[in-house]
C-alpha positions in Angstrom: 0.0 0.0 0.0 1.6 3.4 -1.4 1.7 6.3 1.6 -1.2 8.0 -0.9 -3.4 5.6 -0.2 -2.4 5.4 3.6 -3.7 8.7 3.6 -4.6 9.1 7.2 -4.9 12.2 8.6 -1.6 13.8 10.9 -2.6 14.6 13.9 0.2 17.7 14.1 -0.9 19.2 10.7 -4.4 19.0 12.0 -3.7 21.2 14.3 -1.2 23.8 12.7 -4.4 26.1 12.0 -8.4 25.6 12.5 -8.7 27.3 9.3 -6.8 24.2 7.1 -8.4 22.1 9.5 -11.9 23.4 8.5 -10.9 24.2 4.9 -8.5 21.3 3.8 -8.7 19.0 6.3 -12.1 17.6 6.9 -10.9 13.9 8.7 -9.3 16.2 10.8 -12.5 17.2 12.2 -12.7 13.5 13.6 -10.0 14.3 16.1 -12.0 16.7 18.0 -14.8 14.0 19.4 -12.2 12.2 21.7 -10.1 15.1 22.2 -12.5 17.0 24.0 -13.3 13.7 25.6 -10.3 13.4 27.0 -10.1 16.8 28.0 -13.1 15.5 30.2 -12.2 12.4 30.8 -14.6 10.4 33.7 -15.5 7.6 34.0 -16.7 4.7 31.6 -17.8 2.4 34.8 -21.4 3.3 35.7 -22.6 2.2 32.4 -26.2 3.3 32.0 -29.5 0.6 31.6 -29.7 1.0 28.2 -26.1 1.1 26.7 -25.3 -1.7 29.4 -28.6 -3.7 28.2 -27.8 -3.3 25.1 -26.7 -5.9 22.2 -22.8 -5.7 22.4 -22.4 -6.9 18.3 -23.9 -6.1 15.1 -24.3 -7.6 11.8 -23.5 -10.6 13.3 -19.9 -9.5 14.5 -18.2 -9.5 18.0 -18.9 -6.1 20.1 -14.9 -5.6 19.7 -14.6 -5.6 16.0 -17.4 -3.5 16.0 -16.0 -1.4 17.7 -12.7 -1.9 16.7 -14.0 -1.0 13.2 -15.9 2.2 14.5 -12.5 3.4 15.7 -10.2 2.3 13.2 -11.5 2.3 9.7 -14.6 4.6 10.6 -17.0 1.2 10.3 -20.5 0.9 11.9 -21.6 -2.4 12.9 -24.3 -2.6 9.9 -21.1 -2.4 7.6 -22.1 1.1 6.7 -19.5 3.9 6.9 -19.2 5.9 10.1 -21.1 9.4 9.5 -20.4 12.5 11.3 -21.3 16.1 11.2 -20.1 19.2 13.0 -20.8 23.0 12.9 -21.6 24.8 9.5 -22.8 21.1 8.1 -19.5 19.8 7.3 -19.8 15.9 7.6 -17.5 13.5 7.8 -17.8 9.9 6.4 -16.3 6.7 6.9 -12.6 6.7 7.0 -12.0 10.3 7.0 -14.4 10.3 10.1 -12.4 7.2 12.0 -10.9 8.0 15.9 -7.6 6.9 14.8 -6.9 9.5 12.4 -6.3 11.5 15.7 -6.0 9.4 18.6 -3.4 6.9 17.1 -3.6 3.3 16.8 -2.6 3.2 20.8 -5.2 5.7 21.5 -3.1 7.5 23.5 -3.3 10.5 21.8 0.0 13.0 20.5 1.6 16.0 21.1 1.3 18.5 17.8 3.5 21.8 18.1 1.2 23.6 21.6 -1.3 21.3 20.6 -1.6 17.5 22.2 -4.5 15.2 22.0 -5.3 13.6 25.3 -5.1 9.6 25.4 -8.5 8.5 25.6 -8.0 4.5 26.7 -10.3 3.2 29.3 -8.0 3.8 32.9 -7.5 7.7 31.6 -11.4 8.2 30.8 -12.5 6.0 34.2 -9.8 7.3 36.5 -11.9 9.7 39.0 -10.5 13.5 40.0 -7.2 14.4 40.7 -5.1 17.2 41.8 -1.8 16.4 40.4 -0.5 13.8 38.7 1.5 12.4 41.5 -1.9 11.4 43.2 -2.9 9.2 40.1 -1.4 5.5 39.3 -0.7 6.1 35.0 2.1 6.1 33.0 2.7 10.0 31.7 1.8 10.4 28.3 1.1 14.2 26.6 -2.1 15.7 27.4 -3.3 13.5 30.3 -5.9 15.7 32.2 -6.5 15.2 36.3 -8.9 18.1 36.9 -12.1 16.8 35.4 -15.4 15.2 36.6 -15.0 11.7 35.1 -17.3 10.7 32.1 -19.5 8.1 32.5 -20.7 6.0 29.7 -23.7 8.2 29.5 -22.0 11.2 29.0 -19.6 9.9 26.7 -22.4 8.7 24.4 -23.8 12.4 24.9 -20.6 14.1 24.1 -20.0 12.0 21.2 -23.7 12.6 19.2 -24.1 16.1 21.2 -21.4 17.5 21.4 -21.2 18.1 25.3 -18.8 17.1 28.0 -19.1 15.4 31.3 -20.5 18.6 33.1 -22.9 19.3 30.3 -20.4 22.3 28.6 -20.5 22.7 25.1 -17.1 20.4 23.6 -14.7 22.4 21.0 -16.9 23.6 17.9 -14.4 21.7 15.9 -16.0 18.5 17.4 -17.9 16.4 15.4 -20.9 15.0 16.5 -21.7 11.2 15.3 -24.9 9.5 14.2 -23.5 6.2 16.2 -26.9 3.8 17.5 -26.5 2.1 21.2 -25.2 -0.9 19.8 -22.1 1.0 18.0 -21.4 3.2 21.1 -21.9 0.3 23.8 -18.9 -1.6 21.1 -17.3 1.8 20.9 -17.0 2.8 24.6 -15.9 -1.0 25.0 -13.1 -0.6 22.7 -11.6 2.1 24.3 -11.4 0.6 27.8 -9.7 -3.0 25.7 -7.0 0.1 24.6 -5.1 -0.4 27.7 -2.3 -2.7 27.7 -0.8 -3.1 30.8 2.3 -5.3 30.7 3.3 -5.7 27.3 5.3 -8.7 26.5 9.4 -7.8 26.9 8.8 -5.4 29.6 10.0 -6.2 33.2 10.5 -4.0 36.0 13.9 -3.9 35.3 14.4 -5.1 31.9 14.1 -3.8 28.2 14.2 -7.2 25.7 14.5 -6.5 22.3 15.7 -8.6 19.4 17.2 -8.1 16.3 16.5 -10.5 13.2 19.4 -11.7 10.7 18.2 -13.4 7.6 20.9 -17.0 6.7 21.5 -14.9 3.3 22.6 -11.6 4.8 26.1 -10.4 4.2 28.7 -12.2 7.0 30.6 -9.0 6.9 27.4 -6.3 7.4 26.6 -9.1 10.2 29.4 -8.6 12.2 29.7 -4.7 11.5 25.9 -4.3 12.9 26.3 -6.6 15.5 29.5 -4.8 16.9 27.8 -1.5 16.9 24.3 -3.2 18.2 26.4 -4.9 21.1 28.2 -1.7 22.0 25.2 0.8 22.0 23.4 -1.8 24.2 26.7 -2.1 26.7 26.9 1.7 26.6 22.9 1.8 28.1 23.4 -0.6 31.2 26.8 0.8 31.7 25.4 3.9 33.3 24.6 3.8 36.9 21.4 1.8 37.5 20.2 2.1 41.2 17.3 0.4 42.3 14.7 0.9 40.1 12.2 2.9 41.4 8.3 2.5 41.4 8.2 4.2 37.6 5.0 6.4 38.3 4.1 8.9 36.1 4.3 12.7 36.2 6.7 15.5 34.2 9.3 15.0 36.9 10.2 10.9 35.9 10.7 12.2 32.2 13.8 10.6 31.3 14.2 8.7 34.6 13.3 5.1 33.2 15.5 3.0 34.6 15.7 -0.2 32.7 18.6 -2.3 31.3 18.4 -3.3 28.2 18.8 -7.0 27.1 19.6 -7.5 23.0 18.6 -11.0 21.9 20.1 -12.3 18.1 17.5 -14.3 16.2 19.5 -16.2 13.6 17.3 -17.4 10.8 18.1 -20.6 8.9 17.6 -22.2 5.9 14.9 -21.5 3.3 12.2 -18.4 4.2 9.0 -20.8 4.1 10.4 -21.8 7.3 11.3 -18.5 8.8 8.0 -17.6 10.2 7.8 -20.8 12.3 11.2 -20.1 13.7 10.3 -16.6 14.3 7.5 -17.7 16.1 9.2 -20.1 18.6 12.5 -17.3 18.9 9.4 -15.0 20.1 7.8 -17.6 22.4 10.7 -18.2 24.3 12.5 -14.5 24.6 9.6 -12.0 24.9 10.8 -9.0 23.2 9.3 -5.5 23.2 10.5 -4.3 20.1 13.0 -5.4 17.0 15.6 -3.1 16.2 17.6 -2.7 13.4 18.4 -6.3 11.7 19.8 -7.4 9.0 18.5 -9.1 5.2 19.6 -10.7 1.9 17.1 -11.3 -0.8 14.3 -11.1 1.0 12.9 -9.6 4.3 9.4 -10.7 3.7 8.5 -13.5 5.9 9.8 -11.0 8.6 7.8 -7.9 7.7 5.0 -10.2 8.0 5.5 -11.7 11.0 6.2 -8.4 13.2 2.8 -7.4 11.4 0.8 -10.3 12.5 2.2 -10.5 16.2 2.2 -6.5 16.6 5.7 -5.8 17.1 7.5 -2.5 16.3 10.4 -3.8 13.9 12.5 -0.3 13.5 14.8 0.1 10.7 16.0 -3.2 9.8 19.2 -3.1 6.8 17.6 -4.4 3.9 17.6 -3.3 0.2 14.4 -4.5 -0.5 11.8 -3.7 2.4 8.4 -4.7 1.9 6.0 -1.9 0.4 2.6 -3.7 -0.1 -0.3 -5.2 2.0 -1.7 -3.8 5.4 -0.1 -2.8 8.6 2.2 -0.3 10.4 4.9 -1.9 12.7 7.8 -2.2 10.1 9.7 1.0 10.0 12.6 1.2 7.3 15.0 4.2 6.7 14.2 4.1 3.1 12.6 2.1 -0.1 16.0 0.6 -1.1 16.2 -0.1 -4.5 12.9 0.2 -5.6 13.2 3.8 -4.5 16.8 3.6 -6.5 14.0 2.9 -9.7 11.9 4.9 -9.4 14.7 7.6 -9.0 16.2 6.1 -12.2 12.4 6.2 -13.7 11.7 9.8 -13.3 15.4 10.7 -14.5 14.4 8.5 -17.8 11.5 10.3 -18.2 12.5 14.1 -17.6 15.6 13.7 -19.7 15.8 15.9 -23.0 12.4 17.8 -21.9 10.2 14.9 -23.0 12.8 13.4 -25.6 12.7 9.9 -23.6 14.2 6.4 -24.5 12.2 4.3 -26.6 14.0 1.3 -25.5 15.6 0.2 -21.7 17.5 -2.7 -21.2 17.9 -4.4 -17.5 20.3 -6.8 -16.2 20.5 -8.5 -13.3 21.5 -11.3 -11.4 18.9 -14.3 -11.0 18.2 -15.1 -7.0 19.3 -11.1 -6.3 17.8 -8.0 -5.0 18.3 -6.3 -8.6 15.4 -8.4 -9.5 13.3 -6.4 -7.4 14.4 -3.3 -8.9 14.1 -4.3 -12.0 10.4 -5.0 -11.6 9.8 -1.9 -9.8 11.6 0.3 -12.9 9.8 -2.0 -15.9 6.3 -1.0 -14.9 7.2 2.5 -14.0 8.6 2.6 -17.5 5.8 0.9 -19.3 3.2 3.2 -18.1 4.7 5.4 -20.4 5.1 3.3 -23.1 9.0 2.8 -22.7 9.9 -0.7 -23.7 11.8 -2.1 -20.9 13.8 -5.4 -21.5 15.4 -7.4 -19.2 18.8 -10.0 -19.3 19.0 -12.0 -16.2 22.6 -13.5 -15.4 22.4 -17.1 -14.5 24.9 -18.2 -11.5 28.8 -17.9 -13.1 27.5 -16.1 -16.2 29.3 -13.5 -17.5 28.4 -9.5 -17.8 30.1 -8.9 -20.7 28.0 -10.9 -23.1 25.3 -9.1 -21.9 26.4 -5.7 -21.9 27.6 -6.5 -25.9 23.7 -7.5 -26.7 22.6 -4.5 -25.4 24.4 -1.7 -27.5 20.9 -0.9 -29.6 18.8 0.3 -26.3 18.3 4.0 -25.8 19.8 3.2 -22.0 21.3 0.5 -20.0 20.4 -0.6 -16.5 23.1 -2.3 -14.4 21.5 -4.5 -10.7 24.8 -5.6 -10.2 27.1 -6.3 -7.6 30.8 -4.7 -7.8 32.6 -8.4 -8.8 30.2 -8.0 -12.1 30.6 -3.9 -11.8 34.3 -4.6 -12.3 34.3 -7.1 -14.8 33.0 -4.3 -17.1 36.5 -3.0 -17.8 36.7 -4.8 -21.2 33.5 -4.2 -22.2 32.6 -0.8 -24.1 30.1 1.0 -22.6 26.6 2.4 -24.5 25.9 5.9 -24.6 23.6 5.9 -21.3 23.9 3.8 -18.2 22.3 3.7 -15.2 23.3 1.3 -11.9 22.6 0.9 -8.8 24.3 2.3 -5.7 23.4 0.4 -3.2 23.7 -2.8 -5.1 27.0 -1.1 -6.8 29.0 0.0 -3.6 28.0 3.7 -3.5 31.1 6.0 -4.3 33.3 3.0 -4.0 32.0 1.1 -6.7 34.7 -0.4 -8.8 33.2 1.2 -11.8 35.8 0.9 -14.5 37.3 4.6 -15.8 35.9 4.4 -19.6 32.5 3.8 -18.0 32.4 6.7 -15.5 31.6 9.0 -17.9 28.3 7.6 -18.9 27.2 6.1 -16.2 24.7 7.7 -13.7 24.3 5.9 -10.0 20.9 5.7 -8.1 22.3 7.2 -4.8 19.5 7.0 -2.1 21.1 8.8 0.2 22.8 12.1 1.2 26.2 13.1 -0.7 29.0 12.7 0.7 30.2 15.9 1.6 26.9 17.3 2.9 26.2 14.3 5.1 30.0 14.0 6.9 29.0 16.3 9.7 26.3 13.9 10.6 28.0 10.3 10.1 31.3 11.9 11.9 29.4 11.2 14.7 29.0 8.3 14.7 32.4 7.7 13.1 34.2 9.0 16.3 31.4 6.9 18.6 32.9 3.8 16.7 36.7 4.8 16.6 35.8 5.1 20.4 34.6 1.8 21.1 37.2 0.4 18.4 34.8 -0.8 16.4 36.0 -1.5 12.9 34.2 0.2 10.0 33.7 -2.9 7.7 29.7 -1.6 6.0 30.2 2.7 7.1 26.5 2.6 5.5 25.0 -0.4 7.1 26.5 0.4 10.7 25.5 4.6 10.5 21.9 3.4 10.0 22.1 1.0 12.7 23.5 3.3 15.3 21.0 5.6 14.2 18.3 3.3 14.5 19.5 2.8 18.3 19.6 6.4 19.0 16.5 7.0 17.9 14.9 4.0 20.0 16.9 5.4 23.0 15.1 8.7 22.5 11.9 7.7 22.0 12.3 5.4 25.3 13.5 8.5 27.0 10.3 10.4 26.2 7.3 7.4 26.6 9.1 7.3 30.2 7.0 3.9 31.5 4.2 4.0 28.6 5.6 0.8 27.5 2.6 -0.2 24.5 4.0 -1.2 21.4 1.5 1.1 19.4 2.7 4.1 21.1 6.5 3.7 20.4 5.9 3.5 16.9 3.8 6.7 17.3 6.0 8.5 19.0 9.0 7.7 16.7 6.8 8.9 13.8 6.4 12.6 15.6 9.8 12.8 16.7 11.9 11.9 13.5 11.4 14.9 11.9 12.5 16.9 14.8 16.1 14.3 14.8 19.0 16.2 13.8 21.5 14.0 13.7 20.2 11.6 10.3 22.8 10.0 9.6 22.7 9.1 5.8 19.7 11.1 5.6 19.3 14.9 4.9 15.7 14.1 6.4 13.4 11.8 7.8 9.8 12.3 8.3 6.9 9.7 8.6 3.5 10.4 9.0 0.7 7.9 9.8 0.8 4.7 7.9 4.1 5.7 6.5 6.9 3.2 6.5 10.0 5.0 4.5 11.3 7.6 6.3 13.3 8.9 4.0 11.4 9.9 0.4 14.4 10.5 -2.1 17.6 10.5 -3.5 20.2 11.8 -6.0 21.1 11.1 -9.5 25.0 10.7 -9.3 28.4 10.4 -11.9 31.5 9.8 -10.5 33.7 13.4 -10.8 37.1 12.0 -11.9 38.5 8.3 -13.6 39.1 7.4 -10.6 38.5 7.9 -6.8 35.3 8.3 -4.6 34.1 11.7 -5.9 30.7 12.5 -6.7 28.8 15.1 -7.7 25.1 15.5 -8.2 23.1 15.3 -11.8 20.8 18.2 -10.8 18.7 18.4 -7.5 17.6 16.0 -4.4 14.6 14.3 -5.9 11.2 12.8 -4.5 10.0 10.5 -7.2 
């Protein structure tokens, strides 16, 4: 699923002006209902006659995937879509009208700019009046309100098709108001109070678990180059004092006081990736884990995408080159699109090239059993859509390049998926008029591109250039010459100590708000704000994004030889 069509609303743009909200923004709107809610919040437990009487399904479904649905995908039992309304007669419908456009997945709310929307889960709606947080028994999260008359379930269902809080005030006029029946809102209310999570699995009171997943086919030396930066970062956490760990309650003054060690398990994958998902599943059974951060892949990372997806955990910035970018779901977090962002980089370049005077003709090669396939794929049907003819010569195991490069001297341009053995093996070979390769599959800057092909050749570079970016990897750099760890993959270890530091700083900030939904959350409202990005000249992800970084450069090499490289025209966002 493409981030268009994952087009849920962000809750910090929502609320960077009423006027786009009214104007632009109308599944913004949806965000008000619960935020108001929670600015209220009561309690859920004196459930009125006729809610509590009421049928708790509809259409023949459970009460919790009604209102599962309700809250999520803007679903009324009956199947048809949630409808809403608010002030001036602007309505809402379906999706666009769903809770979790605002309150997250968690439904703990977010923090926008001076804005935050209130969590709304059952213990924050039900817990009764407080003076100060230190009098209440919940984890700190952004916007949690004390000072309130609880709601009950009565007042809920009032604010919610009304428009008025616990104590009978008019909510925000940005509030919608929902046509919802007794059944929805009796499966509604209930969903909120199953939000809360208590003890996630791969929490303790004193330990953090989290794994990291390597595929058999990954790259023995990128293995040991995460691992040693992996192993370190986690040393480098439990190294600092830890005291007993105190009763983690919740209020501004614990931020960043979570005192946990961290524990890094190593799942090791073997043998073919039917059977990955059944290994996965006993790896997960007997070490708990919160969380999987960074890992590392070969040809494919699918049956691992799809497991943290079924079983709910947050897998952050794994090393692959080919990430998954289809089907449902929200845990897998990658830096970028890998090489099928490297063709769609090389796609728009094909087609902007002489002001509309494209190729007619594209050939591809690549390697059978590789990750050029993918790319490949990904660049064909961008191509054909505009009626480019894209061919493709795959390489069986031992062939060589050069045949295929000689068979290929008619096309308009020439795509290279290779690794730098066949990269260098190009030396004897005369190159066509226009190349394209790929970076990441290529070695970046230290491809072994041979000098009478430098000229013509353009690289897919995903990333920052060089000289731009040092300031931010040098950082890391000197955190590794520290620790002597040896720079054998600079790319491969930069992301993973980045994907550490930004799990570190999440952590820092969800203090003991240990749910799985929220970390994901809260990495996707603090990325932007990250300075230090590594690779990256940004990250940003908004809801239902997975890619954090959106584009790259169109590279030549500067000289003959050396590690040079200088931009063909600006950063681009295919």
């Amino acid at each position: 699923m493409g981030d268009g069509e994952r087009a849920c609303v962000r809750i910090k743009k929502i609320f960077r002006g009423i006027v786009f909200a009214r104007v632009q923004r109308p599944a913004s709107l949806a965000l008000v209902l619960f935020f108001v809610l929670a600015l209220d919040a009561g309690t859920l437990s004196a459930a009125p006659a006729t809610l509590a009487s009421a049928s708790v399904s509809s259409g023949g479904n459970p009460a919790a995937d009604v209102g599962e649905a309700i809250f999520r995908r803007g679903i009324q039992g009956s199947g048809e879509p949630l409808e809403a309304t608010r002030e001036a007669g602007v309505r809402l419908q379906g999706a666009d009208a769903a809770c979790i456009n605002c309150h997250r997945s968690s439904g703990l709310g977010a923090k926008a700019g001076r804005n935050t929307i209130p969590p709304i889960t059952g213990r924050y709606l039900l817990h009764p009046r407080s003076k100060n947080m230190e009098d209440m028994d919940l984890p700190y999260v952004d916007g949690i309100r004390v000072d309130r008359d609880p709601y009950t379930d009565e007042t809920i269902a009032r604010a919610i098709r009304a428009g008025l809080n616990s104590e009978g005030q008019p909510l925000s006029y940005l509030m919608p108001q929902f046509a919802l029946n007794d059944t929805d809102m009796t499966a509604l209310i209930a969903y909120l109070k199953r939000l809360d999570k208590r003890r996630p699995p791969g929490v303790t009171d004193t330990v953090l678990h989290f794994a990291t997943i390597i595929t058999p086919d990954a790259d023995p030396v990128k293995r040991r180059g995460m691992l040693d930066v992996l192993e370190h970062y986690f040393a480098d956490k439990n190294a600092s004092p830890l005291g007993a760990t105190p009763r983690l309650r919740s209020s501004r003054k614990m931020m960043f006081m979570v005192n946990r060690r961290w524990q890094l398990h190593v799942w090791d994958l073997t043998g073919p990736a039917a059977g990955w998902e059944q290994q996965l599943k006993q790896h997960l059974e007997a070490e708990p884990v919160f969380a999987v951060v960074s890992g590392l892949g070969g040809k494919t990372w699918a049956p691992v995408h799809a497991f943290c997806e079924h079983e709910e955990i947050p897998c952050l910035f794994p090393n692959v080159e080919t990430p998954v970018d289809a089907g449902s779901g929200s845990y897998s977090l990658y830096f970028s699109k890998g090489v099928m962002l490297e063709a769609d980089l090389i796609a728009k370049k094909i087609l902007d090239a002489g002001n509309g005077a494209v190729a007619k003709s594209v050939r591809q090669i690549y390697r059978a059993d590789d990750n050029g396939e993918a790319g490949a794929r990904e660049l064909a049907a961008a191509l054909k859509l505009h009626g480019i003819a894209v061919s493709s010569r795959v390489l069986a195991p031992g062939e060589s390049v050069a045949k295929a490069v000689r068979g290929s001297a008619n096309v308009d341009a020439l795509v290279l998926w290779l690794r730098p053995a066949d990269i260098a093996a190009l030396a004897n070979t005369a190159a066509p008029a226009v190349v394209f390769m790929s970076g990441l599959m290529g070695g970046l800057e230290r491809s072994p591109l041979p000098p009478s092909w430098r000229g013509v050749t353009r690289l897919a570079y995903p990333f920052d250039l060089p000289d731009r970016r040092r300031v931010r990897v040098d950082y890391a750099l000197g955190w590794f010459s520290i620790r002597r760890i040896p720079v054998v993959s600079i790319q491969v270890q930069a992301d993973t100590y980045l994907a550490c530091g930004l799990l570190a700083e999440t952590l820092s900030h969800m203090v003991d708000t240990f749910v799985r939904d929220y970390l994901v959350e809260r990495i996707d409202d603090m990325l932007e704000r990250r300075i230090l990005t590594g690779y990256y000249p940004r990250l940003t992800l908004a809801s239902g994004q997975r890619f954090a970084s959106k584009g790259g450069f169109i590279v030549r090499f500067a000289e003959p030889d050396g590690v040079r490289l200088v931009a063909d025209g600006d950063w681009i966002v295919p």
